[in-house]
Each structure stands twice: as structure tokens, then as C-alpha cells.
Backbone atoms as SQL, in Angstrom:
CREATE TABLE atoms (id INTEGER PRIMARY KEY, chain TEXT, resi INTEGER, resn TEXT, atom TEXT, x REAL, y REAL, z REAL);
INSERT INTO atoms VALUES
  (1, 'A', 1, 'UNK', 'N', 92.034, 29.016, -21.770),
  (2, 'A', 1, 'UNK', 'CA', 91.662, 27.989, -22.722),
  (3, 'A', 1, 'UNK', 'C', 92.286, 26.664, -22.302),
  (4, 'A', 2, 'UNK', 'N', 91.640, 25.490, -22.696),
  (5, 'A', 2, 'UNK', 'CA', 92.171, 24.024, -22.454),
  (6, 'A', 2, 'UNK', 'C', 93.671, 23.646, -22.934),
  (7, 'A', 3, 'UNK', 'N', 93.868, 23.230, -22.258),
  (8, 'A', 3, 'UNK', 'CA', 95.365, 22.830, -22.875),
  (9, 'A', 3, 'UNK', 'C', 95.276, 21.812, -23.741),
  (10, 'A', 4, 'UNK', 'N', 94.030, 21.252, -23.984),
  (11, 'A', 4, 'UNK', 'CA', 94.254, 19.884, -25.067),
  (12, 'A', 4, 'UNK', 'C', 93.870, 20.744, -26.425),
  (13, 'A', 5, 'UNK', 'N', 93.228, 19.629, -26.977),
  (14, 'A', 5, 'UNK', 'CA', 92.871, 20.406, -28.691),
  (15, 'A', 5, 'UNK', 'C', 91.152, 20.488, -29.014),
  (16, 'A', 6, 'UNK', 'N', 90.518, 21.263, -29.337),
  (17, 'A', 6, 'UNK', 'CA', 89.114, 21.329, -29.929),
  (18, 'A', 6, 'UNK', 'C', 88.825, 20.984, -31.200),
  (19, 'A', 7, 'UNK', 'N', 88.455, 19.902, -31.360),
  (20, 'A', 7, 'UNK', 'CA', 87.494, 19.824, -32.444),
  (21, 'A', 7, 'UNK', 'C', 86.438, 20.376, -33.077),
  (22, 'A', 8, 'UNK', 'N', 86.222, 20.506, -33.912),
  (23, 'A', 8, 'UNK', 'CA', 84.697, 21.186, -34.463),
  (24, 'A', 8, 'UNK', 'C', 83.988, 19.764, -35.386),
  (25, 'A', 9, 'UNK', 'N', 82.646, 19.213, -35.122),
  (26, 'A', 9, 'UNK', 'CA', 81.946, 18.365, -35.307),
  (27, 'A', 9, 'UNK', 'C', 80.738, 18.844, -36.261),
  (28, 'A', 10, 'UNK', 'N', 80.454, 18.472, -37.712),
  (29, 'A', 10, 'UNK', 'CA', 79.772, 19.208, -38.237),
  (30, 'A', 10, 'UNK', 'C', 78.778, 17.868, -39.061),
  (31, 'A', 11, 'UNK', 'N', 77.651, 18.279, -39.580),
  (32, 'A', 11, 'UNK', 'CA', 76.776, 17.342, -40.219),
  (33, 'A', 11, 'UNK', 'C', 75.956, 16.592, -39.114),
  (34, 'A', 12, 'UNK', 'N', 76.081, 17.087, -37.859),
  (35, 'A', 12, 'UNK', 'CA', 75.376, 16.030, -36.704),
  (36, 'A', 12, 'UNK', 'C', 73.573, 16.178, -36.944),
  (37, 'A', 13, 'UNK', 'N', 73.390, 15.092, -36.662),
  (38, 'A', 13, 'UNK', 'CA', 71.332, 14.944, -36.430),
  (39, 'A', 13, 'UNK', 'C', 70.758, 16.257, -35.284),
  (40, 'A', 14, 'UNK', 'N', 69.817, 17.109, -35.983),
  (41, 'A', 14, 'UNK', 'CA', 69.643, 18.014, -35.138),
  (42, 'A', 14, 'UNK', 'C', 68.741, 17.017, -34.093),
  (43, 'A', 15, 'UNK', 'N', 69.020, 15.938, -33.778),
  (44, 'A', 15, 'UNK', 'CA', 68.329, 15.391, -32.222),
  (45, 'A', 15, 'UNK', 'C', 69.457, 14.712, -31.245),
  (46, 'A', 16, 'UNK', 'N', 70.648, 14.995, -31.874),
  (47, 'A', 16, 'UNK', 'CA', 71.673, 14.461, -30.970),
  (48, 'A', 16, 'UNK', 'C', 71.569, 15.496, -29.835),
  (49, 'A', 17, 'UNK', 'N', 71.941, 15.160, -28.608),
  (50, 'A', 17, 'UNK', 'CA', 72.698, 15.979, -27.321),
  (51, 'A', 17, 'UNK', 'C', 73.955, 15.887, -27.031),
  (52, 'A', 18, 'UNK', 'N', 74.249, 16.856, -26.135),
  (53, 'A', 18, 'UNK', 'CA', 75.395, 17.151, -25.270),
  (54, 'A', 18, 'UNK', 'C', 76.285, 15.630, -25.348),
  (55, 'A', 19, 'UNK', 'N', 74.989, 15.123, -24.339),
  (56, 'A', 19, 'UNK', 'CA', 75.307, 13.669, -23.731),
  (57, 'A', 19, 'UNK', 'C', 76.086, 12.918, -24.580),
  (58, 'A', 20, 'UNK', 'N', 75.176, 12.723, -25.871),
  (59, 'A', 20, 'UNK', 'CA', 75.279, 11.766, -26.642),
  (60, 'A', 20, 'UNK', 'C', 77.015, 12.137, -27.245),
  (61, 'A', 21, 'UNK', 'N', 76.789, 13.410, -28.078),
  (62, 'A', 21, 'UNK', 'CA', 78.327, 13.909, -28.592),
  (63, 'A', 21, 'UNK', 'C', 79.448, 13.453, -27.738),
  (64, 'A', 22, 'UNK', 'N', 79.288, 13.666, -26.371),
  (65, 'A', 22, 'UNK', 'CA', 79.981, 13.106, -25.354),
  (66, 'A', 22, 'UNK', 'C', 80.282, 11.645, -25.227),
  (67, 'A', 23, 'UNK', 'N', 79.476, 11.066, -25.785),
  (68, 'A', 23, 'UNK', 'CA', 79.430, 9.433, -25.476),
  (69, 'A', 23, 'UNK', 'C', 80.196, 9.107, -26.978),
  (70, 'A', 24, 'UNK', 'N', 80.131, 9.566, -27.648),
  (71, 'A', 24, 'UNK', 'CA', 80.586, 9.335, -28.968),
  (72, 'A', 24, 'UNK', 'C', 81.948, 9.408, -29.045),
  (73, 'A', 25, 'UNK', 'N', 82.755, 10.537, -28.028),
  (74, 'A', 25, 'UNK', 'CA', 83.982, 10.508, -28.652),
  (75, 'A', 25, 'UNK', 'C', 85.023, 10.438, -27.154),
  (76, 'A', 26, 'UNK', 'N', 83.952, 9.824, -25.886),
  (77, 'A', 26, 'UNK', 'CA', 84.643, 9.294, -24.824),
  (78, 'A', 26, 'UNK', 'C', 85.428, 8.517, -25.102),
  (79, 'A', 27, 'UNK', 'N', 84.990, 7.331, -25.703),
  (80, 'A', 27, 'UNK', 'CA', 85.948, 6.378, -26.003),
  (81, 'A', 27, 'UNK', 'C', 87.849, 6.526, -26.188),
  (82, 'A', 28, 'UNK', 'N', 87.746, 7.523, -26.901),
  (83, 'A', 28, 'UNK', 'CA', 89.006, 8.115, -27.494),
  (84, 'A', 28, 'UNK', 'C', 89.995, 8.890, -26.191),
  (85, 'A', 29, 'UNK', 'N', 89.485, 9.239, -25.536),
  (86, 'A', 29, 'UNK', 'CA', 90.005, 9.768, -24.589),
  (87, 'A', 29, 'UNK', 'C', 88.931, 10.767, -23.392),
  (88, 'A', 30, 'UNK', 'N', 89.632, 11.331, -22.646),
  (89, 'A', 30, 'UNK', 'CA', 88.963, 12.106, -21.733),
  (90, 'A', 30, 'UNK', 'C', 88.705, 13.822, -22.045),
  (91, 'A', 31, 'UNK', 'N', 86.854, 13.315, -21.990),
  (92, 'A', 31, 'UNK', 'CA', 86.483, 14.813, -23.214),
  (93, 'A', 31, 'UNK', 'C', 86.149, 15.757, -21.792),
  (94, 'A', 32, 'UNK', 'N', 86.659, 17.010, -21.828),
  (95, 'A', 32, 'UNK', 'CA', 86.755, 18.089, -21.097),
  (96, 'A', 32, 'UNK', 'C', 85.194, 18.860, -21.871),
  (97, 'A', 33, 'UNK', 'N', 85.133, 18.857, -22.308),
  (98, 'A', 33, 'UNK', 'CA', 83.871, 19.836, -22.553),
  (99, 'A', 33, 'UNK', 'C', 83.219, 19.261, -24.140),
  (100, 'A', 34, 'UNK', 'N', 81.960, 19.061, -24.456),
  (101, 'A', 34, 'UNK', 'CA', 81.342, 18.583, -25.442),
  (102, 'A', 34, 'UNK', 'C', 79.893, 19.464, -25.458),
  (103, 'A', 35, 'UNK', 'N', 80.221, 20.223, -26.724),
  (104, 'A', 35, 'UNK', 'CA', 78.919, 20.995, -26.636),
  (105, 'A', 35, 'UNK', 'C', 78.252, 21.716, -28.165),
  (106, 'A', 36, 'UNK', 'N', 76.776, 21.442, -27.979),
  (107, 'A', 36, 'UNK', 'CA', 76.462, 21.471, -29.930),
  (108, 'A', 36, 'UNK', 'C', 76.326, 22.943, -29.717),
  (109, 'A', 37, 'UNK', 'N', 75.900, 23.852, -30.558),
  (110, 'A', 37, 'UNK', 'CA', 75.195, 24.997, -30.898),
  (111, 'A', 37, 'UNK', 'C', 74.142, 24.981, -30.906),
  (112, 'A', 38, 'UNK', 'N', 73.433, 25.921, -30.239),
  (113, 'A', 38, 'UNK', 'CA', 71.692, 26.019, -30.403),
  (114, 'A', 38, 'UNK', 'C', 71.620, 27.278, -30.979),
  (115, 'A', 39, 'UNK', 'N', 70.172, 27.104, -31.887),
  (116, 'A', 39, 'UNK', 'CA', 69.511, 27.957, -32.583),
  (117, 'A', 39, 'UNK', 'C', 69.276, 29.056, -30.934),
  (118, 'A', 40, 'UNK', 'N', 69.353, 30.834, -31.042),
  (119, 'A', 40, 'UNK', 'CA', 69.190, 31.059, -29.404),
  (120, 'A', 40, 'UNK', 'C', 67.239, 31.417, -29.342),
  (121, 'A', 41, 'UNK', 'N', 66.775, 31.515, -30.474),
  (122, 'A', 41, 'UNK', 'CA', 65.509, 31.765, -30.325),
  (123, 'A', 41, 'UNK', 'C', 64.670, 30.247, -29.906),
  (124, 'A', 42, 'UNK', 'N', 64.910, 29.620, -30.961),
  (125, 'A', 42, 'UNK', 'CA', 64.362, 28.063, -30.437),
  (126, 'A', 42, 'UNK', 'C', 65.016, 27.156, -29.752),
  (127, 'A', 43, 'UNK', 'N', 66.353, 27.472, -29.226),
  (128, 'A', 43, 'UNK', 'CA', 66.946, 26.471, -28.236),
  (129, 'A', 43, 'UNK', 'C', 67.245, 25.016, -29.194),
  (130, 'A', 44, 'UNK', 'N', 67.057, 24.967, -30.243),
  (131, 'A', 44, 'UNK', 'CA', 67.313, 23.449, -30.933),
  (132, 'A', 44, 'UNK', 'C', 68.918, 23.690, -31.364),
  (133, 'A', 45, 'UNK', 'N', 69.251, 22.390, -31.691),
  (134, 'A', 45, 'UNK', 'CA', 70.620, 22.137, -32.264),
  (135, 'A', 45, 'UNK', 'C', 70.684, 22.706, -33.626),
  (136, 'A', 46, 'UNK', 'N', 71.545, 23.190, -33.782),
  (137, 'A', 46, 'UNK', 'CA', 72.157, 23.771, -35.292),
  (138, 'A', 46, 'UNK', 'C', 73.040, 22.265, -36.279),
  (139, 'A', 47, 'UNK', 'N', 72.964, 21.126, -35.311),
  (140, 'A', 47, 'UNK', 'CA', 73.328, 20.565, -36.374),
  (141, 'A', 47, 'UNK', 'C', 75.301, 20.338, -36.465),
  (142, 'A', 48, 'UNK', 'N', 75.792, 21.278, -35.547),
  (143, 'A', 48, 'UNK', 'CA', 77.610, 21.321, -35.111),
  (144, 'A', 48, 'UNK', 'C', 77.555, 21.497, -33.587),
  (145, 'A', 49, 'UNK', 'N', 79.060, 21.080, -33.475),
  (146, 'A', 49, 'UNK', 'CA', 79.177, 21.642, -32.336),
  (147, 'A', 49, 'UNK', 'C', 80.705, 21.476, -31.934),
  (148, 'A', 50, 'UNK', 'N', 81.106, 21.578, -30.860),
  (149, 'A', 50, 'UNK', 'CA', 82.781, 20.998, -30.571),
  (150, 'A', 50, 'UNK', 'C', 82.999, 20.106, -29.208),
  (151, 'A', 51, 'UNK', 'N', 84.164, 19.403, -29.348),
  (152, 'A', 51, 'UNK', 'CA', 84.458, 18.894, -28.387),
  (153, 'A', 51, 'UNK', 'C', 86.463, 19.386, -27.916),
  (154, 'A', 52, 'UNK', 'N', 86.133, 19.029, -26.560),
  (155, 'A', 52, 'UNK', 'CA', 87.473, 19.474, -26.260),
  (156, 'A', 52, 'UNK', 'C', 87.854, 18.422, -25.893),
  (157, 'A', 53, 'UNK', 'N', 89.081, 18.208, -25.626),
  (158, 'A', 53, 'UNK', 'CA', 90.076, 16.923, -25.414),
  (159, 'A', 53, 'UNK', 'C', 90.915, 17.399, -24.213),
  (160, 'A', 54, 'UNK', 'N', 91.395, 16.455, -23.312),
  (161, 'A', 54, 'UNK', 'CA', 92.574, 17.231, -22.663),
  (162, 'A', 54, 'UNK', 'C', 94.030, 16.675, -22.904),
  (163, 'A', 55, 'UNK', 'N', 93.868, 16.096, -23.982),
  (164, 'A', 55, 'UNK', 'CA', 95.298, 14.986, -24.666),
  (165, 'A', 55, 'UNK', 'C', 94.762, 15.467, -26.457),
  (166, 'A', 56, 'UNK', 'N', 95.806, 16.274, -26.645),
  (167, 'A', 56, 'UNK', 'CA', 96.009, 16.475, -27.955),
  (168, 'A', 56, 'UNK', 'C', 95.872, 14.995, -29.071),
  (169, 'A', 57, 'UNK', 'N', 96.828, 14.029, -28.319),
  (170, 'A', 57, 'UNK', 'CA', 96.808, 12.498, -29.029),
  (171, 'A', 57, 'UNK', 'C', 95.666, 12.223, -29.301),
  (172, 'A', 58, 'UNK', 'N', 94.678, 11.965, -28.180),
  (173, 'A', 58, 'UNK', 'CA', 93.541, 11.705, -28.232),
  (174, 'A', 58, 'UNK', 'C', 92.658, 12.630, -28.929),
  (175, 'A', 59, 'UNK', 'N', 92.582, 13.494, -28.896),
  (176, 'A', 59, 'UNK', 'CA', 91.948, 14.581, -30.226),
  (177, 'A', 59, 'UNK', 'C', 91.966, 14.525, -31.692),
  (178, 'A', 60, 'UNK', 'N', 93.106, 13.843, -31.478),
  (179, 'A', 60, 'UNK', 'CA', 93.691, 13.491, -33.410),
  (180, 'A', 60, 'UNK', 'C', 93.249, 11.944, -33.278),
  (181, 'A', 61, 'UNK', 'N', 92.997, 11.246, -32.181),
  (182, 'A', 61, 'UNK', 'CA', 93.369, 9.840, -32.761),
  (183, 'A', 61, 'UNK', 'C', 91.473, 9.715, -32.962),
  (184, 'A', 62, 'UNK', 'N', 91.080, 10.784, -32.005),
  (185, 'A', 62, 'UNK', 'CA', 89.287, 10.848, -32.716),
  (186, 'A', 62, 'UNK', 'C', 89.005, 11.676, -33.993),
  (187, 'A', 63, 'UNK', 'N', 89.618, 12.307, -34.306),
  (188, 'A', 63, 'UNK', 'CA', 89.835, 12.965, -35.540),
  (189, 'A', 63, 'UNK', 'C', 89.732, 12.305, -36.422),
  (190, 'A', 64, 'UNK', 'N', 90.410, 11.316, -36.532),
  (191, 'A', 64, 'UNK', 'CA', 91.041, 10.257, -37.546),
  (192, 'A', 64, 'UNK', 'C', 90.145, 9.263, -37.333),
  (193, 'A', 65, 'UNK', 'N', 89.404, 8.368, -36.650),
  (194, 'A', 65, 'UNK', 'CA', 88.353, 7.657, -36.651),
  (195, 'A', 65, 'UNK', 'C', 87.077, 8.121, -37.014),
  (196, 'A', 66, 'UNK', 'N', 86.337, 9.121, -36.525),
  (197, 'A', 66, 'UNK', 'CA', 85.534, 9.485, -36.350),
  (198, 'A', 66, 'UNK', 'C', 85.063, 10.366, -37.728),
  (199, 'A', 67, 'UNK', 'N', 86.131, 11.179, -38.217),
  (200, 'A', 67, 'UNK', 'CA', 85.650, 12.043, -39.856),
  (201, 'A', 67, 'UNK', 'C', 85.382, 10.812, -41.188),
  (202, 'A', 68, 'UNK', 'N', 84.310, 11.297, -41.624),
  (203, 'A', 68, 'UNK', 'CA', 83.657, 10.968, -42.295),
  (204, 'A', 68, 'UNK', 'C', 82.852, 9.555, -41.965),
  (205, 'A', 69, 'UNK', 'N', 82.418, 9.501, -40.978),
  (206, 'A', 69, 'UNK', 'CA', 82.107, 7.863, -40.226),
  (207, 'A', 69, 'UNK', 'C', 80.331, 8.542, -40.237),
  (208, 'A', 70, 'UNK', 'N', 79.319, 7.674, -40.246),
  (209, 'A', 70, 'UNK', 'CA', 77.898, 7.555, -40.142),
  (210, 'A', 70, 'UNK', 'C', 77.149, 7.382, -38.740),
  (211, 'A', 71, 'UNK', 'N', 76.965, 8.449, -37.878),
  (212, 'A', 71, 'UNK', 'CA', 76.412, 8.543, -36.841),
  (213, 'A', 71, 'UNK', 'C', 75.057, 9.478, -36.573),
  (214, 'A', 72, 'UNK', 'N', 74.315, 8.509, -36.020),
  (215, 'A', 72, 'UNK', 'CA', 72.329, 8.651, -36.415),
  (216, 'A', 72, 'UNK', 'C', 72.052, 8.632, -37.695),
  (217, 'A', 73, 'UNK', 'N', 72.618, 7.706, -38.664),
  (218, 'A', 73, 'UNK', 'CA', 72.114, 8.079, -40.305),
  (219, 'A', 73, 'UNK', 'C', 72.816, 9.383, -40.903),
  (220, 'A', 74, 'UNK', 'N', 73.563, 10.291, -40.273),
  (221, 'A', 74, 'UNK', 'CA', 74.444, 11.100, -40.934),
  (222, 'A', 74, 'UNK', 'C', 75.479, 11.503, -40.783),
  (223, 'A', 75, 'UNK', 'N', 76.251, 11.709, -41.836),
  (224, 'A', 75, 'UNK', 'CA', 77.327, 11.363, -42.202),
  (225, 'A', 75, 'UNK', 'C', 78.392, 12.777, -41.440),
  (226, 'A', 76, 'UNK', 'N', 78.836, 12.523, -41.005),
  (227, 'A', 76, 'UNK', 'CA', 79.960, 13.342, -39.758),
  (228, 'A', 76, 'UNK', 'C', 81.140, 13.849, -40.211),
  (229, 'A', 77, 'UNK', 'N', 81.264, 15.155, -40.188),
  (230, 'A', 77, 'UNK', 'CA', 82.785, 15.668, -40.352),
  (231, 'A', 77, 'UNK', 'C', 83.397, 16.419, -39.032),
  (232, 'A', 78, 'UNK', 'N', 84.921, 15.554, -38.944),
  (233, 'A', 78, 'UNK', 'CA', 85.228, 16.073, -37.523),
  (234, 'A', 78, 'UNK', 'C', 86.603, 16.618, -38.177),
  (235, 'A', 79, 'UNK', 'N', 87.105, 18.093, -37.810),
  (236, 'A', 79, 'UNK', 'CA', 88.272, 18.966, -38.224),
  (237, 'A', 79, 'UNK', 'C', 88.489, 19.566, -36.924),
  (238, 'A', 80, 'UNK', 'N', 89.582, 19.896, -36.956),
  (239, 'A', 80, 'UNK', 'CA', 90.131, 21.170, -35.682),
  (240, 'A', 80, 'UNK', 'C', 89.487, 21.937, -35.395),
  (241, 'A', 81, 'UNK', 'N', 89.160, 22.428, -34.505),
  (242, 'A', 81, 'UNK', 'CA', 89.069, 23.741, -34.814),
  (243, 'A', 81, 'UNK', 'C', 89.823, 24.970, -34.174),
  (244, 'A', 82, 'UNK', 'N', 89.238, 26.089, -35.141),
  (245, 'A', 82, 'UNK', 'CA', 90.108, 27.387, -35.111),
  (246, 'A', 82, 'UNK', 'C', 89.829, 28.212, -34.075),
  (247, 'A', 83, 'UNK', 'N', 90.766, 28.852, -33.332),
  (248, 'A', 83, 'UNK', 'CA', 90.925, 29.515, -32.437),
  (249, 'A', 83, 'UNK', 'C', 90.592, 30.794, -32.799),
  (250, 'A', 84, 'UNK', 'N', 89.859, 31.900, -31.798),
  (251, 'A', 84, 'UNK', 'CA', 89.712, 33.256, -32.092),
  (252, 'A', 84, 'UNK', 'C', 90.410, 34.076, -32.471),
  (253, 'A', 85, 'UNK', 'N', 91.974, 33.689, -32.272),
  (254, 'A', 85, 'UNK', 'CA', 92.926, 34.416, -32.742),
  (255, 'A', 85, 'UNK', 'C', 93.461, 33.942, -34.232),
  (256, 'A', 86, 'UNK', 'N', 93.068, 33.045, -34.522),
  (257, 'A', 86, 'UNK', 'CA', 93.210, 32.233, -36.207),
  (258, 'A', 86, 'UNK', 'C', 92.385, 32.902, -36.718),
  (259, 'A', 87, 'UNK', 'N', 91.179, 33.271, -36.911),
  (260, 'A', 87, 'UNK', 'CA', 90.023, 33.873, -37.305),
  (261, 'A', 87, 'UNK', 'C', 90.437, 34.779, -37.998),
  (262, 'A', 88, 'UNK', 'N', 90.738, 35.541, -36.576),
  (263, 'A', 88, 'UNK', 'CA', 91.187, 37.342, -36.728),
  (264, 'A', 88, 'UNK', 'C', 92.312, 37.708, -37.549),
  (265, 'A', 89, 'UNK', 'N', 93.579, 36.264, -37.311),
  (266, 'A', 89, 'UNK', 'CA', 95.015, 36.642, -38.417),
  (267, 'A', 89, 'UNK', 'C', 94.082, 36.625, -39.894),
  (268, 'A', 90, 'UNK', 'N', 92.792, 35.855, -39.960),
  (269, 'A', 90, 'UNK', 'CA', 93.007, 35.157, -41.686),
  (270, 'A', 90, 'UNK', 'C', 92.105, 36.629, -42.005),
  (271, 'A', 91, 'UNK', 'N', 91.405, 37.356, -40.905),
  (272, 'A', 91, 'UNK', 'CA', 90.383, 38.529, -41.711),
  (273, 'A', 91, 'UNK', 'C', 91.231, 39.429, -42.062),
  (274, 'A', 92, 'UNK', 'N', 92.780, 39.799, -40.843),
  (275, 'A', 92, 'UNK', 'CA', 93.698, 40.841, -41.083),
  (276, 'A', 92, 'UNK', 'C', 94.056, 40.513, -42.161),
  (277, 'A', 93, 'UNK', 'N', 94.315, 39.510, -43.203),
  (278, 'A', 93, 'UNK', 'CA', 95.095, 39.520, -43.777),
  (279, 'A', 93, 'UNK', 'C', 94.531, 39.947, -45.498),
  (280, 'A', 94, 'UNK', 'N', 93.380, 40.009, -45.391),
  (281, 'A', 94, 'UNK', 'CA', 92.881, 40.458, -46.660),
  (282, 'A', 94, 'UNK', 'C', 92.479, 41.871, -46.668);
């Protein structure tokens, strides 16, 4: 796994791309991997996706700009995101 931090990007225009997500949160620092979710039958965007960072700073300092900000006409939520092993502690635990 990356040594920086992943974001999870949610509320995006199902016509954004890769590219674009990428162009959006270059600014902030140097994005190691930027990538939405596709529907796997129709190949379209689901609408989320994540980006990776390779500077934790820079992960938070797009964090903090970027959540709740208006990009393509809708409105953007950017949070951490959770690791496979976060998942699995929160299912063990109930």
C-alpha cells in the first residue's frame, strides 16, 4: 500500500474521469493514483471514487479545501478513507 493517505471522493458527476479527478486535486500535491468506480456491467462511473496522495500533508490540506466545495454543478464530499483492515476491526466488533 502507498505510504501517503487515500481519500474517498463522493457525490462526483457520473461524467467526470480519471483525468479530470486527477486534475482536480493535483494542485494540492502529487496524486499517486486517482480512480472513480465503475458500474462492472456498464463500465460508467458510480458517481465516487479515491485518490491517493504520496504526502499525507497534502491529502489533508485537499481534504480541507476541497469537502463540501461545487465541482461540475455537484456538490463534493472528500473524507479518508478506510483501510481493509478498518472495515474488518468495525464488522469484528459487533
Amino acid at each position: 500500500m502507498a505510504k501517503g493517505l487515500q481519500l474517498f471522493v463522493s457525490r462526483l458527476s457520473f461524467y467526470t474521469t480519471n483525468y479530470q479527478l486527477k486534475n482536480l486535486f493535483s494542485p494540492f500535491g502529487a496524486v499517486t493514483e486517482a480512480r472513480l468506480v465503475k458500474d462492472p456491467r456498464t463500465q460508467r462511473p458510480k458517481g465516487f471514487g479515491f485518490v491517493t496522495f504520496e504526502s499525507e500533508a497534502d491529502a489533508q490540506n485537499a481534504l480541507n479545501s476541497l469537502n463540501g466545495r461545487i465541482v461540475d454543478g455537484r456538490l463534493i464530499f472528500v473524507e479518508v478513507a478506510e483501510t481493509t483492515e478498518a472495515t474488518e476491526n468495525k464488522t469484528s466488533r459487533k
